[in-house]
MARSE-732767 format. One line per 8 residues: number of its first residue (from 1); their letters; for each residue x, y, z of N, C-alpha, C. Coordinates in steps of 0.2 Angstrom, whole numbers. Example, Ala and Ser with C-alpha at 12.3 -4.5 7.8 and 13.67 -1.06 7.14 Angstrom:
1	as	66:-28:39:62:-22:39:66:-16:39 | 64:-11:35:68:-5:36:64:0:39
***
This chain:
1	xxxxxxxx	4:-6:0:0:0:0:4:6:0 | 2:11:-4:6:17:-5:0:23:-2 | 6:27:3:4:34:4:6:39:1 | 0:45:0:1:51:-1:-2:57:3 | 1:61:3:0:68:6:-2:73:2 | -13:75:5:-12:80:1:-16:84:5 | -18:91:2:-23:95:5:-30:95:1 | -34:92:7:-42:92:6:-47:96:8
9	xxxxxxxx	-50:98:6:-56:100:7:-62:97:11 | -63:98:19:-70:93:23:-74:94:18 | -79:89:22:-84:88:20:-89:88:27 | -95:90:26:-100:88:32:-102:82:32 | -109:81:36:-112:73:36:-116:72:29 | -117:78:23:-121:79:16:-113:77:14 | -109:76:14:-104:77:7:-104:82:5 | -105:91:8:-105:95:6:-99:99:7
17	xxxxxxxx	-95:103:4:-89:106:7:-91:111:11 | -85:111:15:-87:117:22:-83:123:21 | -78:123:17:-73:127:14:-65:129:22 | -66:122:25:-62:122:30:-56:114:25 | -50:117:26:-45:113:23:-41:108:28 | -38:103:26:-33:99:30:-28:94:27 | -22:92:31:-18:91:26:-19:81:28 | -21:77:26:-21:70:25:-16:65:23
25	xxxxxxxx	-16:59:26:-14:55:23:-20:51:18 | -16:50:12:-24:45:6:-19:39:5 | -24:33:5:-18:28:3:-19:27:-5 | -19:21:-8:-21:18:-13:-23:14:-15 | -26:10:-8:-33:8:-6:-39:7:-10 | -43:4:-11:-50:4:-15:-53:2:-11 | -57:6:-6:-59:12:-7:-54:15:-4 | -50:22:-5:-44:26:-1:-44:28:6
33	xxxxxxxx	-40:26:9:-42:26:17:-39:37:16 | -43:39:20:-41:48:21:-40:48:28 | -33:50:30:-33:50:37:-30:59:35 | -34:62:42:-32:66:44:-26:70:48 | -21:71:45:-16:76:48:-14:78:57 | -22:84:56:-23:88:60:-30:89:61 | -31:93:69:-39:94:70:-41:101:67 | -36:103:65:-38:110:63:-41:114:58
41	xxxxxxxx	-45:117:59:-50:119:52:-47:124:48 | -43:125:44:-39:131:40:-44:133:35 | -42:139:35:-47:141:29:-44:144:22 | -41:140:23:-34:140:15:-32:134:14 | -29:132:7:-26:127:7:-19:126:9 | -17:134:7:-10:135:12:-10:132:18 | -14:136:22:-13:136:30:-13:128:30 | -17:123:27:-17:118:29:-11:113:28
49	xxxxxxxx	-7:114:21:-2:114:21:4:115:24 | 4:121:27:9:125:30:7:121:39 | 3:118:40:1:116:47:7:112:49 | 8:116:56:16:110:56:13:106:64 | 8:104:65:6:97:68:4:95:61 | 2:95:56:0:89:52:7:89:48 | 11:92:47:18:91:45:23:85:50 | 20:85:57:24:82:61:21:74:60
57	xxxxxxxx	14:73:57:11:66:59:10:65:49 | 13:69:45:16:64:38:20:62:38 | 27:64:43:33:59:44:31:54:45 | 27:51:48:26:41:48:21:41:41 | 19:44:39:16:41:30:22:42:28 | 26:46:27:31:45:22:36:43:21 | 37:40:27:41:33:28:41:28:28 | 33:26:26:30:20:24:32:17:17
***
């Protein structure tokens, strides 16, 4: 199984975007497991990027 790191877009309990971002791990999984980074809700894709609590917990995806 292969990891990636990206920044997402939430979603609510509709699958509706909430226009708050975060940075995940996505595998390559069928269906793709989304784990979440960080608990924080950025309202950029930057910010979510730039998150350096999700920056600290994609060093174990990316050494997988």
């Amino acid at each position: 199984m292969a990891w990636w790191i990206q920044t997402l877009e939430m979603l609510d309990e509709s699958d509706k975007p909430t226009g708050t971002w975060r940075l995940a791990a996505v595998s390559d999984e069928k269906p793709a497991r989304r784990i979440p980074l960080c608990e924080c809700d950025h309202k950029t894709m930057e910010g979510a990027r730039d998150c350096e609590t999700a920056r600290k917990h994609a060093v174990h995806y990316q050494s997988r």
